[in-house]
C-alpha positions as a Markdown table, in Angstrom:
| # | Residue | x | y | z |
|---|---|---|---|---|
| 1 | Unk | -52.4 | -26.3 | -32.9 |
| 2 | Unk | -50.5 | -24.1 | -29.6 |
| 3 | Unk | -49.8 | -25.7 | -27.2 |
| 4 | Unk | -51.4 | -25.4 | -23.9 |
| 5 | Unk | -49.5 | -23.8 | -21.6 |
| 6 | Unk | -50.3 | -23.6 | -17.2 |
| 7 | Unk | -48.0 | -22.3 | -14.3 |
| 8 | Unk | -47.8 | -19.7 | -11.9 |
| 9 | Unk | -47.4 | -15.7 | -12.6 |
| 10 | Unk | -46.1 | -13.8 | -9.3 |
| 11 | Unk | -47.3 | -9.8 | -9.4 |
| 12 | Unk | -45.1 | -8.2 | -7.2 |
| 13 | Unk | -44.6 | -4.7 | -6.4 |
| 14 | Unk | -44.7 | -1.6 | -3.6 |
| 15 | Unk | -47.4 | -1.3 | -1.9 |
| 16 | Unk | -50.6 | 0.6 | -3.6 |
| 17 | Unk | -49.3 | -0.3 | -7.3 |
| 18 | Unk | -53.2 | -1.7 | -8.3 |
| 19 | Unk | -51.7 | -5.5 | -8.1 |
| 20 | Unk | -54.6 | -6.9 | -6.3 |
| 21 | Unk | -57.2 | -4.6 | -8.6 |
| 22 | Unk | -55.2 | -6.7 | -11.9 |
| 23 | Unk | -55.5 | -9.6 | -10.3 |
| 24 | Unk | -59.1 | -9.3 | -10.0 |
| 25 | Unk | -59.4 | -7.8 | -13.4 |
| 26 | Unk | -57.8 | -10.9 | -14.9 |
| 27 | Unk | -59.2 | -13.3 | -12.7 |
| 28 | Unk | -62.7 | -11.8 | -13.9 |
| 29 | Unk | -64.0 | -12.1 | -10.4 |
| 30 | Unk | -63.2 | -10.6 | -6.8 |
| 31 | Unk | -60.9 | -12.7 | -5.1 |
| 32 | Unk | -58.5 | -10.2 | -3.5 |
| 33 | Unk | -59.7 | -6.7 | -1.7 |
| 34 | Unk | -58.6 | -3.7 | -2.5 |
| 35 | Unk | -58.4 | 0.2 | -1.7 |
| 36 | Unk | -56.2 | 3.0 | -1.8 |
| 37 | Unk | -53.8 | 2.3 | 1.2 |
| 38 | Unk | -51.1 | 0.4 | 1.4 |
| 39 | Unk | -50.4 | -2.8 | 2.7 |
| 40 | Unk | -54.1 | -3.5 | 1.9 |
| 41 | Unk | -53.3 | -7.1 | 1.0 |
| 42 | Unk | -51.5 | -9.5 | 3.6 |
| 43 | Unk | -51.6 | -12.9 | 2.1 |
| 44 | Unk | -50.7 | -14.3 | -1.2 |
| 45 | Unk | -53.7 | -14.5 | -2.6 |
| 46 | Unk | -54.0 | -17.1 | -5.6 |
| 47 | Unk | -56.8 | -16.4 | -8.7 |
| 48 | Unk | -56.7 | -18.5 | -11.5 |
| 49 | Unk | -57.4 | -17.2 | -14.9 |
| 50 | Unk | -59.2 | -19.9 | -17.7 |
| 51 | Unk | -58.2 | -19.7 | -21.2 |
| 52 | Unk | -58.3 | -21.5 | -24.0 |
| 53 | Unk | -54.7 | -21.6 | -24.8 |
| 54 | Unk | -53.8 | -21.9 | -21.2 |
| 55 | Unk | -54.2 | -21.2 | -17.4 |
| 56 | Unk | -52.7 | -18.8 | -15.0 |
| 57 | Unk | -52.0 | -18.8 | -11.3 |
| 58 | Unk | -51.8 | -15.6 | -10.4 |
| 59 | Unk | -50.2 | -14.8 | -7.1 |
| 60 | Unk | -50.9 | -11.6 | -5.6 |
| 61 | Unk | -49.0 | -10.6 | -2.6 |
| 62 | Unk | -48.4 | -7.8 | -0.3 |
| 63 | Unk | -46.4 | -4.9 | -1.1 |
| 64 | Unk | -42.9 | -4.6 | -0.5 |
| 65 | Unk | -42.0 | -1.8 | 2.1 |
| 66 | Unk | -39.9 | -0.6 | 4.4 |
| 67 | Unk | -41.3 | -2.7 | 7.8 |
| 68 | Unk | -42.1 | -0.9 | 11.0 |
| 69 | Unk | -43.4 | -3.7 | 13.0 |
| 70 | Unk | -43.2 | -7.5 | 13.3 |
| 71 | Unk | -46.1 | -7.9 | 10.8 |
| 72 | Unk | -44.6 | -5.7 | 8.3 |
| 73 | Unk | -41.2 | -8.1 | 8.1 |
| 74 | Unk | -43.4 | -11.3 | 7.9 |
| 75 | Unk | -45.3 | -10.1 | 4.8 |
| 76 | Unk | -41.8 | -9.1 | 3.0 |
| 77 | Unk | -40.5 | -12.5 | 3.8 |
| 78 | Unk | -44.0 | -13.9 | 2.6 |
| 79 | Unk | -42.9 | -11.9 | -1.0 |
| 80 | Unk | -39.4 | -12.8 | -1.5 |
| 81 | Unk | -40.3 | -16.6 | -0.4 |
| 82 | Unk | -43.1 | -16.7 | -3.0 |
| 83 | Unk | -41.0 | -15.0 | -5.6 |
| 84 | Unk | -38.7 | -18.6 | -5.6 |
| 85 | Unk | -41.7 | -20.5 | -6.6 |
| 86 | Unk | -43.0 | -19.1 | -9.4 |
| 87 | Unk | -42.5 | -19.6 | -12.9 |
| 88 | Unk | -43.1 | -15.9 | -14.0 |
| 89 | Unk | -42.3 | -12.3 | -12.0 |
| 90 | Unk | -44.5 | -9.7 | -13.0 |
| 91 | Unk | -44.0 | -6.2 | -11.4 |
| 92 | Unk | -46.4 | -3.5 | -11.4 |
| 93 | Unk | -45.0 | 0.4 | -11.9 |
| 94 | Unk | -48.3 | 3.0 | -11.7 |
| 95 | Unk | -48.0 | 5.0 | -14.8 |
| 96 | Unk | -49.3 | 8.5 | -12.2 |
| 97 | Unk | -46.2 | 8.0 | -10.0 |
| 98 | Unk | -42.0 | 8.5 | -10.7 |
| 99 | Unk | -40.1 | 5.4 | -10.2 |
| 100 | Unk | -38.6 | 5.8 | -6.7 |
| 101 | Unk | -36.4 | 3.8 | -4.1 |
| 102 | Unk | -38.8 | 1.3 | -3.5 |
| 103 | Unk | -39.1 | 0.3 | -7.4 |
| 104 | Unk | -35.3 | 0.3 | -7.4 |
| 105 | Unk | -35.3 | -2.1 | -4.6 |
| 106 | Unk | -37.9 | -4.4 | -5.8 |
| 107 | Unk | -36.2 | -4.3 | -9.6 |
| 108 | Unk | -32.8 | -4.9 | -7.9 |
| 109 | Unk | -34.2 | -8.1 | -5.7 |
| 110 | Unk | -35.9 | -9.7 | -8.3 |
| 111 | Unk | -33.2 | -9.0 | -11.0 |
| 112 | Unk | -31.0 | -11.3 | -9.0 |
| 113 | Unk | -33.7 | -14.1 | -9.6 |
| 114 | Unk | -31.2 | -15.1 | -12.8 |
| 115 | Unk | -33.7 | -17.8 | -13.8 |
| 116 | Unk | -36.8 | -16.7 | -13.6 |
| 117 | Unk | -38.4 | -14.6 | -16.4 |
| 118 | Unk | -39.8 | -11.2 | -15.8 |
| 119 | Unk | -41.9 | -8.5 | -16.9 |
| 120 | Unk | -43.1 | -4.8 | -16.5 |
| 121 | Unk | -46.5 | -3.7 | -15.9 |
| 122 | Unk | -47.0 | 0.2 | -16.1 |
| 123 | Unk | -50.6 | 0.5 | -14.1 |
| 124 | Unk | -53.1 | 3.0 | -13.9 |
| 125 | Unk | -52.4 | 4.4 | -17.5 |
| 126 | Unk | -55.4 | 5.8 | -17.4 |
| 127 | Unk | -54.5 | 8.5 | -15.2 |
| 128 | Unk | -51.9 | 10.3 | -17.4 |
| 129 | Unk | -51.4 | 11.6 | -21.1 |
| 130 | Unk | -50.0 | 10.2 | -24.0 |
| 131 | Unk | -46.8 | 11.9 | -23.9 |
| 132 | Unk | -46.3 | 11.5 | -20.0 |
| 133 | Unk | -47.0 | 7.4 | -21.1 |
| 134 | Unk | -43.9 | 7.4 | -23.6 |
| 135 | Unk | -41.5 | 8.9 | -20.9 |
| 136 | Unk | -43.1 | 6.7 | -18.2 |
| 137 | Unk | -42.3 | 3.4 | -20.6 |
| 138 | Unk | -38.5 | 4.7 | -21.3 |
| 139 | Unk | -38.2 | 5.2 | -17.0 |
| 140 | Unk | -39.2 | 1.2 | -16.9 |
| 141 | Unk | -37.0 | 0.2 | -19.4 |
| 142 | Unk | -33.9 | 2.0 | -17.9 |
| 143 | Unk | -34.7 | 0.5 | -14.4 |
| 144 | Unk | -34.1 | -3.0 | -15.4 |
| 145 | Unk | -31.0 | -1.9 | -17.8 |
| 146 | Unk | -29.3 | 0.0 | -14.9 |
| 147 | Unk | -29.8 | -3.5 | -12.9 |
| 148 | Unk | -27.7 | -5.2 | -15.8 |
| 149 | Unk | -30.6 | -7.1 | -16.8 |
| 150 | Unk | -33.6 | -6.8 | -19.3 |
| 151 | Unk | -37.8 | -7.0 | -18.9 |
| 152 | Unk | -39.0 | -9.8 | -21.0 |
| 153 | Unk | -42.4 | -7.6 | -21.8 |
| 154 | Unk | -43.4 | -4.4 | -21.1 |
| 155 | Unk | -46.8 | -3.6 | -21.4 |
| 156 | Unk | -48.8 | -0.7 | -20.2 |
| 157 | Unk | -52.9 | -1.1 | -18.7 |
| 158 | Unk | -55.4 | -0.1 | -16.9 |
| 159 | Unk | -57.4 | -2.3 | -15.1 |
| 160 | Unk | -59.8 | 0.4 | -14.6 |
| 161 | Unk | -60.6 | 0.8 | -18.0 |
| 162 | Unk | -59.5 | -2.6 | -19.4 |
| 163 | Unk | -57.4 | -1.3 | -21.6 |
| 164 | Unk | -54.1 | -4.0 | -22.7 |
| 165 | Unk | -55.3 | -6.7 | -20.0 |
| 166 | Unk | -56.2 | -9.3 | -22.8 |
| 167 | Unk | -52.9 | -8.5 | -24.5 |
| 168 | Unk | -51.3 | -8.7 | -20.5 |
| 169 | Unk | -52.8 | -12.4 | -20.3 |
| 170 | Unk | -51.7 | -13.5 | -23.2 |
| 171 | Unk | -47.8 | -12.5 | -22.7 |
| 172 | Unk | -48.4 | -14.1 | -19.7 |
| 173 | Unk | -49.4 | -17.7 | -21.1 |
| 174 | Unk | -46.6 | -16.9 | -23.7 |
| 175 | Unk | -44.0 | -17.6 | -20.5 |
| 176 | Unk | -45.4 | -20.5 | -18.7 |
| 177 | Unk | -44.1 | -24.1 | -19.4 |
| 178 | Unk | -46.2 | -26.0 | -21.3 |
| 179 | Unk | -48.2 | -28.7 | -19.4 |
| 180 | Unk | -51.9 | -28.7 | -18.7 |
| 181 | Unk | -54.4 | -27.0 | -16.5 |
| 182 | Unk | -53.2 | -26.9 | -13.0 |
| 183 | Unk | -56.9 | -26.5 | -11.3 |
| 184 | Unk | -60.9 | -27.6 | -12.4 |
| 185 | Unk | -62.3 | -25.3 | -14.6 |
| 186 | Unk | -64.7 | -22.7 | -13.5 |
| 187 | Unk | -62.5 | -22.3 | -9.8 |
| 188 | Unk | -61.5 | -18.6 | -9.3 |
| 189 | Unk | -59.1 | -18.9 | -6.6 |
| 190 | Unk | -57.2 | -21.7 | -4.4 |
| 191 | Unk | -57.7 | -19.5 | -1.2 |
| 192 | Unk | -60.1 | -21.1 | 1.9 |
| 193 | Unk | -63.2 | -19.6 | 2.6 |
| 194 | Unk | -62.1 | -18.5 | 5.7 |
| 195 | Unk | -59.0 | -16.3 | 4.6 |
| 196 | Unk | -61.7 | -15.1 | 1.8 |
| 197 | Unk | -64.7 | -14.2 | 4.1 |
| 198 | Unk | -62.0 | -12.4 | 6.5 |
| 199 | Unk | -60.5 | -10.4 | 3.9 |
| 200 | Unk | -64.0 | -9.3 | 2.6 |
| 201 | Unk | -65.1 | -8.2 | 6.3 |
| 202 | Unk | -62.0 | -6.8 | 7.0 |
| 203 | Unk | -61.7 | -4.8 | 3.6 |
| 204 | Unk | -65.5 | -3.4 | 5.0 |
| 205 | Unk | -63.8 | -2.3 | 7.9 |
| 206 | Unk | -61.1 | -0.2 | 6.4 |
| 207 | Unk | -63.5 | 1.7 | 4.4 |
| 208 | Unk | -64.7 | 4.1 | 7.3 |
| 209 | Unk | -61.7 | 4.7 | 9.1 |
| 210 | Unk | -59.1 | 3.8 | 6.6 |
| 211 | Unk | -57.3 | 7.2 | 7.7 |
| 212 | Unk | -57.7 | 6.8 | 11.0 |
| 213 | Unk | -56.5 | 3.1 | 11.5 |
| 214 | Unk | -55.4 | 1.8 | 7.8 |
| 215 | Unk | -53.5 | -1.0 | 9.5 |
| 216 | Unk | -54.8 | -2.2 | 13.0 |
| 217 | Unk | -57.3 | -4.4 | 11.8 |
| 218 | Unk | -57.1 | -8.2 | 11.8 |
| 219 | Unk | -59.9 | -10.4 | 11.3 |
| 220 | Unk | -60.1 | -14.1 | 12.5 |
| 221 | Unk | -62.8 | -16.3 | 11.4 |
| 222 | Unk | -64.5 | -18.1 | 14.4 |
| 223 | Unk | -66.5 | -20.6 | 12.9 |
| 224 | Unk | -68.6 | -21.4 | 9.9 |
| 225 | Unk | -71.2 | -23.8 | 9.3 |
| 226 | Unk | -74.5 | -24.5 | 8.1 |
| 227 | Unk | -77.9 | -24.0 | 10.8 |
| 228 | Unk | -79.9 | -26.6 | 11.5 |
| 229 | Unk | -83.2 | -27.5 | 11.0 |
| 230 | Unk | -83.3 | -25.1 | 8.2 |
| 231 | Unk | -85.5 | -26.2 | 5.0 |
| 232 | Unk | -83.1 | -27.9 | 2.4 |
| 233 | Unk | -83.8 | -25.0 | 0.0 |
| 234 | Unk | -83.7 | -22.3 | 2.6 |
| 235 | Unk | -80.4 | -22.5 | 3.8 |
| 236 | Unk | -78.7 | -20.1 | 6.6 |
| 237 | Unk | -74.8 | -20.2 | 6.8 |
| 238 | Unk | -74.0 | -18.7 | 10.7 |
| 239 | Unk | -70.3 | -17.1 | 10.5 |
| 240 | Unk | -68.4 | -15.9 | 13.6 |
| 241 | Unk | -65.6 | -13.7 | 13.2 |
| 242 | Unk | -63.4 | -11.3 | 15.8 |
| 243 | Unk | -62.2 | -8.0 | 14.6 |
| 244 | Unk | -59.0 | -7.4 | 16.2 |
| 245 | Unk | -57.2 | -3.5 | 17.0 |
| 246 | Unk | -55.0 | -2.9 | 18.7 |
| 247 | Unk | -56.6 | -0.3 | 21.6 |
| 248 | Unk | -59.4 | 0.1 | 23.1 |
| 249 | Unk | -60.0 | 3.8 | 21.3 |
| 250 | Unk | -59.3 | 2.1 | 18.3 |
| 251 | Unk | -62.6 | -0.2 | 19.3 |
| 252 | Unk | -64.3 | 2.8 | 19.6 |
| 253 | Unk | -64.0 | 4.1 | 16.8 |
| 254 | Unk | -64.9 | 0.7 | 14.8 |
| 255 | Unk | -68.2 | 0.5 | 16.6 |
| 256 | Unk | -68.6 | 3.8 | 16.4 |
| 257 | Unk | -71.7 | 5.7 | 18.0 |
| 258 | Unk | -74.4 | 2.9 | 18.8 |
| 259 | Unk | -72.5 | 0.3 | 17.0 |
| 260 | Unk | -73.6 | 2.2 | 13.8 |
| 261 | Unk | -70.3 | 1.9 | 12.2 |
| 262 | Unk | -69.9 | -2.2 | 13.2 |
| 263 | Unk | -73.5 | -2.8 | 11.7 |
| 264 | Unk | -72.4 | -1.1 | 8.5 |
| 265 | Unk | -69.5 | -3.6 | 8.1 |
| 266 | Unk | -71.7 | -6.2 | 8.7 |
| 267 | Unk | -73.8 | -5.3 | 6.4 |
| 268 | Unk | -71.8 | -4.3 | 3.5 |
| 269 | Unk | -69.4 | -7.3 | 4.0 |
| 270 | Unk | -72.6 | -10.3 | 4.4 |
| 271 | Unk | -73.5 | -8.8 | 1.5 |
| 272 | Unk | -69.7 | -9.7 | -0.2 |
| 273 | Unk | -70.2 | -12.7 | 1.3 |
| 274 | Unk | -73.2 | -14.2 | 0.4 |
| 275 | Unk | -72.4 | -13.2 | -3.5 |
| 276 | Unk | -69.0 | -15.2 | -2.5 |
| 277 | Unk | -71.1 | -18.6 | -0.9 |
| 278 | Unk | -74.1 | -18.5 | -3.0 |
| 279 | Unk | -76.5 | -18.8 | -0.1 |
| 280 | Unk | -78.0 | -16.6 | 2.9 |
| 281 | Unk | -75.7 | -15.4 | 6.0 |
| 282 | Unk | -76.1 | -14.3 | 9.3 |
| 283 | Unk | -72.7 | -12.7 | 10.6 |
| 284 | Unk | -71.6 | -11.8 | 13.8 |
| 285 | Unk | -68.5 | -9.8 | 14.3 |
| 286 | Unk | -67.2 | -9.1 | 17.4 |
| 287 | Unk | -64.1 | -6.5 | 18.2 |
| 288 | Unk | -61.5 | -7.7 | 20.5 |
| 289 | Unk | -58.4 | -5.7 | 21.5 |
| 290 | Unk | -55.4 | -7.4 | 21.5 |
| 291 | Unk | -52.6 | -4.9 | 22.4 |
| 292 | Unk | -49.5 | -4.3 | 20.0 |
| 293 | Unk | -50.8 | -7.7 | 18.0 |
| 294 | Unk | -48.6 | -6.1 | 15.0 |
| 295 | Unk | -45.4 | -6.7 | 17.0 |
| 296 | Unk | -46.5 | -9.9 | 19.0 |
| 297 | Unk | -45.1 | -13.0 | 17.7 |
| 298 | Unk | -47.5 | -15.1 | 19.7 |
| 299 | Unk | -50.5 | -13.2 | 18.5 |
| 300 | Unk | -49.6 | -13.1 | 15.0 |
| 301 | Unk | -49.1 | -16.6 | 15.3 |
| 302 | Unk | -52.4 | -16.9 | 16.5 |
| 303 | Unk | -53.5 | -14.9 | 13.2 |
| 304 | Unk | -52.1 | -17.1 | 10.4 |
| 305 | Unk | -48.9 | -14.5 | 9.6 |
């Protein structure tokens, strides 16, 4: 009979390398946002995937850069600190992109973690051809090799598609000590609610200006709780969150004309929610500005970085 095996899988790479779309792939469930800019995710975000011959803790965190502002250096420290307590370093390459200085970098900080096992994930496969894959797989190879140091697996996927993320699972259980299940069966992630229902209204916010203002949003949650007087089997859960930019034409342009855009947010992201809480919501988000908060150390305090 295998054994059962548990422990914790770090997926680590630049920013924009579809880490957070595998996580939720594997997870089966949404538990980290995503979209197409980077430094979409800015907290370690923890799903746990069930199986029968074991269970993972994946940790998906934000992608490595070059930092610009205060923020920017707390989320690479967050990384590198994370990568120390894992049992497993899995780094994600997209398959449509060269490997550049920022793979190097990440290959070459992580190849110094001696002890820790790792392995190659070539993303978004599904975006190039057969051939271009083969030449793609040999570049990965080569990037640990020129490091002094060799990938445990490689294994190519799309997350889109599906394609390779049972077999990306299973090498995954293949690495972690044996032991038994870490967390209860049937949880899909060790985050709070709060960090959860932020990233969910803040993931709604990027969507309509996520060219104008991809990273000056920050969302705080308030307060949650249950309203009273409600019928036992008609319950309301009242959520108050702040929307924070960073100027007051950044505001603007989140309400947008009427408060047509803010209302959109709230509605796309109650709806995220309430799948997420099993029960009705009433949300009320309200936009603050808190100058520079990226570069404030008090502030970011204030935000949980």
């Amino acid at each position: 009979m295998t054994e059962f095996r548990s422990g914790f899988v770090c997926i680590v790479g630049r920013p924009n390398t579809g880490k957070s779309t595998l996580t939720n792939a594997l997870v089966g469930s949404k538990v980290a946002i995503t979209s197409d800019k980077p430094q979409t995710t800015r907290h370690a975000i923890r799903g746990l995937v069930h199986r029968e011959d074991g269970q993972i803790v994946l940790v998906d965190t934000p992608g490595i850069h070059r930092p610009r502002t205060l923020l920017g250096q707390r989320l690479n420290e967050l990384v590198r600190t994370t990568w120390a307590d894992v049992d497993v370093i899995a780094m994600c390459v997209p398959a449509d992109q060269p490997i550049g200085p920022g793979d190097r970098m990440i290959a070459a900080d992580i190849g110094a973690m001696k002890r820790t096992p790792k392995i190659a994930l070539l993303t978004k496969t599904d975006l190039i051809s057969r051939q271009a894959l083969a030449k793609r797989l040999m570049d990965l190879e080569a990037l640990a090799k020129d490091g002094g140091w060799e990938w445990e697996h490689i294994v190519p996927l799309s997350s889109v598609n599906g394609e390779n993320l049972d077999t990306v699972a299973k090498v995954m259980v293949t690495m972690l000590p044996q032991g038994p299940a870490l967390y209860p069966d049937g949880e899909l992630s060790e985050e709070t609610e709060e960090i959860l229902i932020a990233e969910l209204i803040r993931e709604a916010a990027l969507e309509g200006v996520r060219d104008e203002l991809p990273h000056s949003f920050a969302v705080v949650i308030e307060e949650i709780k249950l309203r009273e007087d409600r019928p036992v089997n008609k319950p309301i859960l009242d959520i108050q969150a702040f929307l924070f930019v960073e100027r007051d034409s950044q505001k603007a342009i989140v309400i947008g004309k009427g408060a047509s855009r803010l209302r959109n947010v709230g509605e796309v992201s109650r709806l995220q929610i309430e799948k997420l809480m099993g029960v009705k919501v009433f949300l009320d988000i309200r936009v603050k500005v808190a100058p520079d908060w990226q570069r404030d150390p008090k502030q970011l305090n204030r935000m949980g970085f």
